[in-house]
C-alpha positions, 0 to 999 in steps of 0.5 A: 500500500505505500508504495501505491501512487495513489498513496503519495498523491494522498499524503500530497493532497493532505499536505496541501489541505491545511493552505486550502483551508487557510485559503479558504478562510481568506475567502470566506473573510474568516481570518479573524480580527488580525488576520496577518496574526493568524496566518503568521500562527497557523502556518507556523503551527503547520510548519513545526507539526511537518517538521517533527513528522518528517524527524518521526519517519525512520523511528518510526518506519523501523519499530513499525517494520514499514521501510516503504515510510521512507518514501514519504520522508522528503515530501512532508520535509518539503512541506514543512519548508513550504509552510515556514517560508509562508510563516516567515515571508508574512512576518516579513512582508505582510506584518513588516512591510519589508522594512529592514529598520523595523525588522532589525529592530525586532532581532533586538527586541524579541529573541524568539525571532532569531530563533525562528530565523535559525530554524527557516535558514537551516531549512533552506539546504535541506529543501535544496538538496532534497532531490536525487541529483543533489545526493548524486552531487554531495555523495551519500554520506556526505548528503545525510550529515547535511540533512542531519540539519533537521535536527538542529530545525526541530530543537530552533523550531521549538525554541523559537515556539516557547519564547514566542508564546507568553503564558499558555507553554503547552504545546511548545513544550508538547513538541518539545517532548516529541523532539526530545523522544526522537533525538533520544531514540536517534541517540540510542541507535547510533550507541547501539550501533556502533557498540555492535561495530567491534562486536562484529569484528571480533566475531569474524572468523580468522582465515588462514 
C-alpha cells in the first residue's frame, strides 16, 4: 500500500489541505480580527507539526517494520519548508512591510525571532538538496550529515515556539517532548550501533 501512487498523491493532497483551508478562510473573510496574526500562527503551527513528522519517519518506519515510510520522508520535509517560508515571508512582508529598520529592530527586541530565523535558514539546504541529483552531487554520506540539519530545525523550531508564546507553554513544550523522544531514540541507535561495530569484528572468523 505505500508504495501505491495513489498513496503519495494522498499524503500530497493532505499536505496541501491545511493552505486550502487557510485559503479558504481568506475567502470566506474568516481570518479573524488580525488576520496577518493568524496566518503568521497557523502556518507556523503547520510548519513545526511537518517538521517533527518528517524527524518521526525512520523511528518510526523501523519499530513499525514499514521501510516503504521512507518514501514519504522528503515530501512532508518539503512541506514543512513550504509552510515556514509562508510563516516567515508574512512576518516579513505582510506584518513588516519589508522594512529592514523595523525588522532589525525586532532581532533586538524579541529573541524568539532569531530563533525562528535559525530554524527557516537551516531549512533552506535541506529543501535544496532534497532531490536525487543533489545526493548524486554531495555523495551519500556526505548528503545525510547535511540533512542531519533537521535536527538542529526541530530543537530552533521549538525554541523559537516557547519564547514566542507568553503564558499558555503547552504545546511548545508538547513538541518539545516529541523532539526530545526522537533525538533520544536517534541517540540510542547510533550507541547501539556502533557498540555492535567491534562486536562484529571480533566475531569474524580468522582465515588462514
Amino acid at each position: 500500500m505505500l508504495r501505491s501512487r495513489w498513496t503519495k498523491v494522498f499524503v500530497f493532497v493532505l499536505g496541501l489541505t491545511p493552505a486550502f483551508w487557510l485559503g479558504w478562510r481568506a475567502f470566506e473573510g474568516d481570518l479573524t480580527a488580525n488576520p496577518i496574526e493568524y496566518i503568521t500562527h497557523f502556518t507556523g503551527d503547520w510548519a513545526i507539526r511537518l517538521i517533527v513528522t518528517t524527524l518521526a519517519i525512520t523511528p518510526l518506519r523501523k519499530l513499525l517494520h514499514l521501510p516503504d515510510l521512507i518514501r514519504y520522508r522528503r515530501m512532508i520535509g518539503l512541506f514543512a519548508f513550504s509552510y515556514g517560508s509562508l510563516h516567515f515571508l508574512t512576518w516579513f512582508g505582510l506584518d513588516k512591510f519589508f522594512d529592514f529598520h523595523e525588522i532589525l529592530k525586532d532581532f533586538v527586541k524579541r529573541r524568539f525571532i532569531i530563533a525562528g530565523l535559525a530554524t527557516f535558514l537551516s531549512l533552506v539546504p535541506l529543501a535544496v538538496t532534497s532531490t536525487t541529483g543533489w545526493i548524486r552531487r554531495l555523495g551519500g554520506k556526505r548528503w545525510q550529515r547535511l540533512h542531519r540539519l533537521i535536527y538542529f530545525s526541530a530543537v530552533a523550531a521549538v525554541v523559537h515556539y516557547y519564547w514566542l508564546v507568553k503564558s499558555d507553554i503547552r504545546l511548545p513544550l508538547l513538541y518539545g517532548a516529541l523532539v526530545g523522544v526522537l533525538l533520544a531514540y536517534r541517540m540510542g541507535a547510533w550507541l547501539v550501533a556502533r557498540t555492535a561495530k567491534p562486536a562484529r569484528k571480533r566475531a569474524a572468523p580468522v582465515l588462514t
